[in-house]
FIFIBA-336765 format. One record per residue: x, y, z of N, C-alpha, C, CB in turn. Coordinates in steps of 0.001 Angstrom, whole numbers, plus 500000, padded with zeros to 6 digits. Glycine has a CB too. Layout:
XYZXYZXYZXYZ ...
***
This chain:
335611489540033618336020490824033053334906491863033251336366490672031545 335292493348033335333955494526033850333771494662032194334473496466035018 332226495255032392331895495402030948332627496345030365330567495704030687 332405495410029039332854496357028214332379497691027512333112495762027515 332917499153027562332593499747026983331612499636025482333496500097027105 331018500828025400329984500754023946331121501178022631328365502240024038 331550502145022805332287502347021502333040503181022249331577502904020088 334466503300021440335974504001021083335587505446020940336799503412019530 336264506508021631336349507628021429337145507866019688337077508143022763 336967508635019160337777509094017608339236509163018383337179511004016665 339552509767019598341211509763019919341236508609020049341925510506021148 340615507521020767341012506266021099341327505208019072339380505594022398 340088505576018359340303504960017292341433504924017011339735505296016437 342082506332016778343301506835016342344406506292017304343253508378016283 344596506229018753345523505648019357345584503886019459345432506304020576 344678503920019206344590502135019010344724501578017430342887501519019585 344578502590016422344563502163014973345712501059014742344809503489013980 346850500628015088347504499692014427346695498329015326349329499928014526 346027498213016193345549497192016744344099497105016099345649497305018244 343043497657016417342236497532015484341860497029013958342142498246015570 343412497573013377343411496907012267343811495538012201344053497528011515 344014494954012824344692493819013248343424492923013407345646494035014593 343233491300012809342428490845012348341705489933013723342970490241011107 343284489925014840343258488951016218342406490125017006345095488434017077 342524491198016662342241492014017854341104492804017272343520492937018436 341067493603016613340112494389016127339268495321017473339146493342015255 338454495999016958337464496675018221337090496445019224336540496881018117 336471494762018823336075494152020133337056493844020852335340493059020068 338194493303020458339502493071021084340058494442021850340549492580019905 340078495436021010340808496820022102339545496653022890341163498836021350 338228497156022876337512497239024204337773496309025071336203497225024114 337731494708024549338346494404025732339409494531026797338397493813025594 340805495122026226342288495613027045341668496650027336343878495879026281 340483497655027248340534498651027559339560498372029385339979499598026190 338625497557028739338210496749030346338844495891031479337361495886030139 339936495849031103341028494603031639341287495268032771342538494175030720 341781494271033959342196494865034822344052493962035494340742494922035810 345017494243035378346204493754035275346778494382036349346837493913034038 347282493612037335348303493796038558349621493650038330348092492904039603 350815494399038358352101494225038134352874494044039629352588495444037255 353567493603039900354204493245041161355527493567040805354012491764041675 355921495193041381357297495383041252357430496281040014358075494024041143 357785497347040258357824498526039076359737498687039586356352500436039440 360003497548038913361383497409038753361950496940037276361784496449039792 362886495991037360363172495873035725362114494875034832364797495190035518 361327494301035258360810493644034863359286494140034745361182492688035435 359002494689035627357311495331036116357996497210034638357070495942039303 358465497223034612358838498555033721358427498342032204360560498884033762 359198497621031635358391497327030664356786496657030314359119496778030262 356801495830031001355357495310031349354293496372031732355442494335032556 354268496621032474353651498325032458353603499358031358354409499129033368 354894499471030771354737500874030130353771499895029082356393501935029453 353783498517028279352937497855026749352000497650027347353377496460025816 351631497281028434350124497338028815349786498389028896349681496806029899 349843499349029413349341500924029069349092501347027895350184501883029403 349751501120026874350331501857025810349078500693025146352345501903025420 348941499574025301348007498776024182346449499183024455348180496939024344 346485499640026325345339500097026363344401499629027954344760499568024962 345433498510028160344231497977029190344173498978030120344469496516029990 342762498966030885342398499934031329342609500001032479341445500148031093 342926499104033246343610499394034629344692498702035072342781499238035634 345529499385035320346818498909035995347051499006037412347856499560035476 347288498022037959347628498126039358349338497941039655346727496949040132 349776498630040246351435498472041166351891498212042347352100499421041259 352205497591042731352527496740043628354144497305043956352293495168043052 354433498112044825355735498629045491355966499173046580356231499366044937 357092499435047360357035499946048486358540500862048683356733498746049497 359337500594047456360789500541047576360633502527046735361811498737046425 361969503150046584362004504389046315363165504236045058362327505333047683 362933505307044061364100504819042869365365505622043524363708505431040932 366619504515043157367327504887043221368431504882041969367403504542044175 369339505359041741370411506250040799370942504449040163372051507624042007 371194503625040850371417502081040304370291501488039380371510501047041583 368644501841039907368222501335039168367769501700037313367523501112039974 368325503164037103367835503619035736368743502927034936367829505205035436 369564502231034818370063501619033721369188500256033483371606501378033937 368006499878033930367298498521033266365727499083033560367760496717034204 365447500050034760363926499888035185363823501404033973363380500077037435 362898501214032747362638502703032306361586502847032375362961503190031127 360809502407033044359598503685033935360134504498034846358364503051034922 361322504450034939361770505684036030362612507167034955363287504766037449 362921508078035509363469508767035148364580509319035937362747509345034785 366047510009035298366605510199036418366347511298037404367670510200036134 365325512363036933364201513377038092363763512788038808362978514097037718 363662510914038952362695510080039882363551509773040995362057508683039220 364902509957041007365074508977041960365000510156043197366573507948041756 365083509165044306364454509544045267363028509507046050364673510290045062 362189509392044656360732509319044581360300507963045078360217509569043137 359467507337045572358571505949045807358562505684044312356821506087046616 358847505107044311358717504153042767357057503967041992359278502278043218 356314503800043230354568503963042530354476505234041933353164503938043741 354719505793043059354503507782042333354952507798041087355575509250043117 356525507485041237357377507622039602356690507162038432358764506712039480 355855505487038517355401504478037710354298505831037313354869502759038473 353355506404038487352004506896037879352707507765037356350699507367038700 353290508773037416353328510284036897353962509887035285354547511515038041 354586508649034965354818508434033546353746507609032791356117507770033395 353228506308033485352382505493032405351629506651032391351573503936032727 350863507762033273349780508849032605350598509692031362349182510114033948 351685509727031438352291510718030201352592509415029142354024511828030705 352535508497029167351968507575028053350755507400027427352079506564028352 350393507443028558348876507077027783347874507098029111348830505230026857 347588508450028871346287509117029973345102508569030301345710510304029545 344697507869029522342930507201029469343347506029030469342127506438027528 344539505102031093344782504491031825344804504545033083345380504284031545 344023504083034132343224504024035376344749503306036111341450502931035299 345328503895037104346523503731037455346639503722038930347279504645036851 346306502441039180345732501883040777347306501951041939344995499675040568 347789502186043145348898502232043202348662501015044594349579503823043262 349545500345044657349693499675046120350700499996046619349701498305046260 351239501123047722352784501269048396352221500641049259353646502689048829 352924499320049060352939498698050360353908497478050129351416498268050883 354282496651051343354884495416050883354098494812050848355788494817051420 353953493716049804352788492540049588353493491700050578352530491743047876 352392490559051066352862489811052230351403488859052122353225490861053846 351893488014053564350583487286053434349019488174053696350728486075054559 348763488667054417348242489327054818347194490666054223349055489403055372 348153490824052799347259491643052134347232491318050663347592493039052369 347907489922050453348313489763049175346733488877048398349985488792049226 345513488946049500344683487650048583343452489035048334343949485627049797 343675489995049102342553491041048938343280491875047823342123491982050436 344455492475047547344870493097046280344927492292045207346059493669046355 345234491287045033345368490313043849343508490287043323346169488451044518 343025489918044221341883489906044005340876490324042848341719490317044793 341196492298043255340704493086042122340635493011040805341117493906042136 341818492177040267342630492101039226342313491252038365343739491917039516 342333491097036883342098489766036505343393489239036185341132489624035386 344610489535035526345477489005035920347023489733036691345539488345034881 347950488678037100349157489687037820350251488992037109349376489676039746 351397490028036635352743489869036149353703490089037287353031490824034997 354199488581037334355118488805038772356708489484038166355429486909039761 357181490670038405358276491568038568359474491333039610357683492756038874 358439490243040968359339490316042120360992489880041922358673489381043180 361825490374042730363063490126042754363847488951044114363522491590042767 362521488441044837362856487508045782362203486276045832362747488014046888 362748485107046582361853483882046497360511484018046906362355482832047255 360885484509048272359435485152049144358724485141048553359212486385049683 358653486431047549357418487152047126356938486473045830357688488744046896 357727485642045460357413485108044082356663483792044668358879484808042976 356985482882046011355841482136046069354834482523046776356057481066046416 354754483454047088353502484105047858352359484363046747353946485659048651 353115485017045714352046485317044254351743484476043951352371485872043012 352385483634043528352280481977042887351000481597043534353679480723043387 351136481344045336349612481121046085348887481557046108349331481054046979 349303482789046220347892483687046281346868483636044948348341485358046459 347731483665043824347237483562042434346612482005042263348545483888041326 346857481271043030346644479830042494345195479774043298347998478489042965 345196480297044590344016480246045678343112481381044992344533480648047475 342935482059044320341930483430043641341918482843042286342682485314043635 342582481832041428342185481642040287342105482488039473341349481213040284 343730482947039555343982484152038586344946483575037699344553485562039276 345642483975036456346439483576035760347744484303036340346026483756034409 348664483664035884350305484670036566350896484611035437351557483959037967 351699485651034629352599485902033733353787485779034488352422487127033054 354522485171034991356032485254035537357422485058034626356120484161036579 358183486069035241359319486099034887360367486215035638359360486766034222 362060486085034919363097486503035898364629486825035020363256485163037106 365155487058035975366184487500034803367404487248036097365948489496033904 369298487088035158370060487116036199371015487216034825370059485889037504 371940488743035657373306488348034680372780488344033169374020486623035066 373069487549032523372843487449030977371340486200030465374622486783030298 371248486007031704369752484398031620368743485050031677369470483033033055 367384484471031141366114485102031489365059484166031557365748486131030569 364000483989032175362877482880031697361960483746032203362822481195032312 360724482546031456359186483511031169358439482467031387358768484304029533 357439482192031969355944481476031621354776482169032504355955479688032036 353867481320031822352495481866032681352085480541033030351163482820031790 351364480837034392350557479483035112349493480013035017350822478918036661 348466478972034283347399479497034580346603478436035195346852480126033513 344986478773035543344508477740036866344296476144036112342667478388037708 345083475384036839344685474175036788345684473707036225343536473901036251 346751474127035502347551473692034526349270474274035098346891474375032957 348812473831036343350413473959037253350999474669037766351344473816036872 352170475280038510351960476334039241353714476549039379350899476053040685 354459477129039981355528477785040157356199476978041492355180479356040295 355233475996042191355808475287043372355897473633042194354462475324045197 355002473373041495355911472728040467356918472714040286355823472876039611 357224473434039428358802473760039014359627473790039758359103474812038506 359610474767041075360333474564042391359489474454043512361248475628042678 359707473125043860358831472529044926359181473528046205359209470783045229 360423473350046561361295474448047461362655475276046728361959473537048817 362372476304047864363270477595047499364516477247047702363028478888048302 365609477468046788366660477545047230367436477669049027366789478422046468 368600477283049212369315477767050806369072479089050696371111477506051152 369338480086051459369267481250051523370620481510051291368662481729052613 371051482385050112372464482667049808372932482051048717373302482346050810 372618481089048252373134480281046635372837481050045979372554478930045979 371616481405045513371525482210044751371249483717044493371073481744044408 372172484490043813372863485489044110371661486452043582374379485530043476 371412487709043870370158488588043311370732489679042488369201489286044531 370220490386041797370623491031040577371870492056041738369014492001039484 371219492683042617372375493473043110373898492897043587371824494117044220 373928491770043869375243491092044229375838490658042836375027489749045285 374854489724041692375403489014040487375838490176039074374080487837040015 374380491126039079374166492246038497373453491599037135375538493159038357 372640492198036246372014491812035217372284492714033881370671491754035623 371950492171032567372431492951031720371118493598031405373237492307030630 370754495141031629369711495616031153369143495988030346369545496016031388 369148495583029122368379495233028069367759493955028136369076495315026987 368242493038029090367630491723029280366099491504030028368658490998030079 366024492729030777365085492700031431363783493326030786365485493195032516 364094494341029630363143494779028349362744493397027873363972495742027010 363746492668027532363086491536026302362329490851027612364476490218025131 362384490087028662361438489578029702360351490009029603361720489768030907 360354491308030076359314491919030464358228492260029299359803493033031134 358779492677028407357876492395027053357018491312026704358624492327026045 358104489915026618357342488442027048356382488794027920358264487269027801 356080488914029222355047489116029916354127489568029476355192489624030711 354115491009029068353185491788028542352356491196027520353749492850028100 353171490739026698352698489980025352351780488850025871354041489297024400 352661487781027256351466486955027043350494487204028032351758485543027029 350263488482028470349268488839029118347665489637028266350048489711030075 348762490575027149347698490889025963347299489381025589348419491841024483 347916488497025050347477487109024300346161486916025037348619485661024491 346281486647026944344922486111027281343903486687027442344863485568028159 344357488379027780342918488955027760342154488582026423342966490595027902 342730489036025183342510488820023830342277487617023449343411489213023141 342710486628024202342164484995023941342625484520022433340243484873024018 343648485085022225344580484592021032345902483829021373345023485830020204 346022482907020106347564483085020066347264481884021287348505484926020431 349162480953021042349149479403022622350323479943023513349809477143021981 349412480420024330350310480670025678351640480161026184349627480307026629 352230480723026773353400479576027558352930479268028487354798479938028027 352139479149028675351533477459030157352206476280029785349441476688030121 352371475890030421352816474304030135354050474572029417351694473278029150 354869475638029147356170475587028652357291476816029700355980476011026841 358250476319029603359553477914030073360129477982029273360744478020031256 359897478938028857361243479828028084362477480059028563360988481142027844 363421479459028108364598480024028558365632480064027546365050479357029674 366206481973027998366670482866027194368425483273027565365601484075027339 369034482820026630370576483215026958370902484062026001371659482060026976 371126485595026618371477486438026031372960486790024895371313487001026969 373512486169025889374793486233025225375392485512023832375528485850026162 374602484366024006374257483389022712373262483712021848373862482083023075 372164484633022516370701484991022037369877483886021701370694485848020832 370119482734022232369012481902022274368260481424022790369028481375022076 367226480680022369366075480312023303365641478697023580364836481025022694 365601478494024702364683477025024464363642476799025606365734475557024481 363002475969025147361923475525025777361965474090026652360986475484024748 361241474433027735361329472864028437359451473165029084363109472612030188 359273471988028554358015471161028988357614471489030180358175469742029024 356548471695030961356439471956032114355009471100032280356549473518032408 355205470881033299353601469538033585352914469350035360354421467332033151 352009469613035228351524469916036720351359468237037380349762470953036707 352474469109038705352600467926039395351198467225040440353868468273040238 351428466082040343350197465789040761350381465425042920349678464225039539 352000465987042461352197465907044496352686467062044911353433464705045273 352291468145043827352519469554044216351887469887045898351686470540042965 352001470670046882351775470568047634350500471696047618352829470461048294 350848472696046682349302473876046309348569473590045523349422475251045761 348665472905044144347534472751043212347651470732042505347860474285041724 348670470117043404348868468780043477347857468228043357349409468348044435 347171466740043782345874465717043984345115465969045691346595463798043819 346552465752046023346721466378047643347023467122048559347022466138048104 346407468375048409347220469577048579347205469897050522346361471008047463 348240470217050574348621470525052333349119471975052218350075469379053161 348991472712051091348801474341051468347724474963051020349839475216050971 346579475043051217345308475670051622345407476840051702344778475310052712 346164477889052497346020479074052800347658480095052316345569478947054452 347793481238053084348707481560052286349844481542053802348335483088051236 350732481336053786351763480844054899352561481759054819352487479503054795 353957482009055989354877483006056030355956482420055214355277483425057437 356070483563054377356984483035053174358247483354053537356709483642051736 358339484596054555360072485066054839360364483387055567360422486928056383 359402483169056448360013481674057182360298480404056258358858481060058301 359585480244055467359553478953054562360502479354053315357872478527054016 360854480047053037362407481042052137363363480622052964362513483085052113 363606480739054272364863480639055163365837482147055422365848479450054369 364620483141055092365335484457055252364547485539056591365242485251053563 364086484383057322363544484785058710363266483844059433362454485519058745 363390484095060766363187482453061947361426482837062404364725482471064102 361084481747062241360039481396063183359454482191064022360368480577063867 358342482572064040357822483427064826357614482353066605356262484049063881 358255483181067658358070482376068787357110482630069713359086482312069405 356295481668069854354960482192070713354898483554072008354522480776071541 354417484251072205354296485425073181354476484525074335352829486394073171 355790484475075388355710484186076470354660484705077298356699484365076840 353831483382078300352885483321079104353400483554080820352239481973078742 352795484985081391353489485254082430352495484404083492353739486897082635 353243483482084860353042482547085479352862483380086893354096481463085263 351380482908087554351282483677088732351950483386089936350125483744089034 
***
């Protein structure tokens, strides 16, 4: 973590006063969110809320991770947007509001697509990342990248009326656990084909946030080692056990992924890159 500040501005006292008073968090606790540095992946329905409570509690830098532009479909679940946004790159939209939340927040932007390629130098900066993504791809790319930098991951997802939440953190299992491999390409349907209920993606994304304040703050038992899973329609919740596999292929006994690999190919939502034909004299 970067050091921590010496003392709270009187506006900051005052904007942080219900936390401060708070016995888990207190002063030393806000300076710390205020030193934090948190990567969101996807300022969509899930990266929206997560963003706006990390801002708003204080941590001091936020990073965004996007490349996509708002459009008129997404304001019914993503509300970091506005409907003046659409049209806009979605980073732009994210900065020009978390600053009208809460200004003292250092508001890092990535337009770009994360990929292999740039995903171990941006993650990097960060101490931890809340995965937002909406594809297999990109969700095991974070998963690696996060597992190879020894970062913690808040992940979530949502579909229709379902939702789940956990965090992996290092050593204590990982997201290729749980799913060793990705689905066929096409079983499973993505919010734009199935559609999601958007208020579902507030309560997710909150989870995140929450257990992302928990670790900076070092309070409170994480969901590592547990998933949440949330049925809206019933409004209930349960939990299933989660336990790091020991033939995981990234953080296993024996691991055979080392580096970070092409995820559109190993997803099944791109072929094989074919060697540059060699012209013969």
């Amino acid at each position: 973590m970067a050091e921590q500040p010496l003392a709270l501005t009187p506006e900051q006292v005052k904007r942080y006063s219900r936390h401060i008073i708070m016995g888990d968090v207190g002063s030393k606790g806000q300076r710390a969110l205020m030193s934090s540095k948190a990567l969101i992946i996807g300022a969509g329905g899930l990266g929206s809320p997560s963003a706006i409570y990390l801002s708003l509690a204080g941590v001091g830098t936020v990073g965004i991770v996007d490349f996509d532009v708002v459009e008129l479909s997404n304001l019914q679940r993503q509300v970091l947007h506005h409907t003046a946004d659409v049209g806009r790159p979605k980073v732009q939209s994210a900065y020009d509001n978390i600053k009208a939340y809460n200004p003292d927040v250092n508001v890092v932007l990535h337009e770009t697509r994360l990929d292999s390629s740039n995903a171990m130098e941006i993650i990097s900066q960060y101490d931890l990342v809340i995965n937002g993504a909406d594809n297999f791809a990109t969700r095991y790319l974070v998963n690696d990248a996060c597992y190879l930098l020894n970062k913690p991951l808040m992940d979530g997802s949502i579909l229709i009326f379902d939702g789940q939440a956990t965090v992996f953190l290092p050593g204590q299992g990982c997201y290729r656990c749980l799913f060793p491999s990705p689905p066929p390409p096409g079983m499973v349907p993505n919010c734009a084909e199935a559609g999601v209920l958007g208020a579902l993606t507030g309560l997710v994304g909150s989870i995140q946030a929450t257990e992302a304040l928990k670790y900076i703050l070092g309070i409170g038992e994480s969901l590592s080692s547990r998933l949440l899973l949330i049925d809206a329609l019933s409004m209930s919740f349960r939990e299933v056990r989660l336990k790091r596999n020991p033939d995981c292929p990234l953080c296993g006994d024996n691991p055979t992924v080392t580096e970070l690999i092409d995820y559109e190919v190993f997803c099944g939502v791109a072929e094989p890159h074919e060697p540059a034909a060699v012209a013969s004299d």
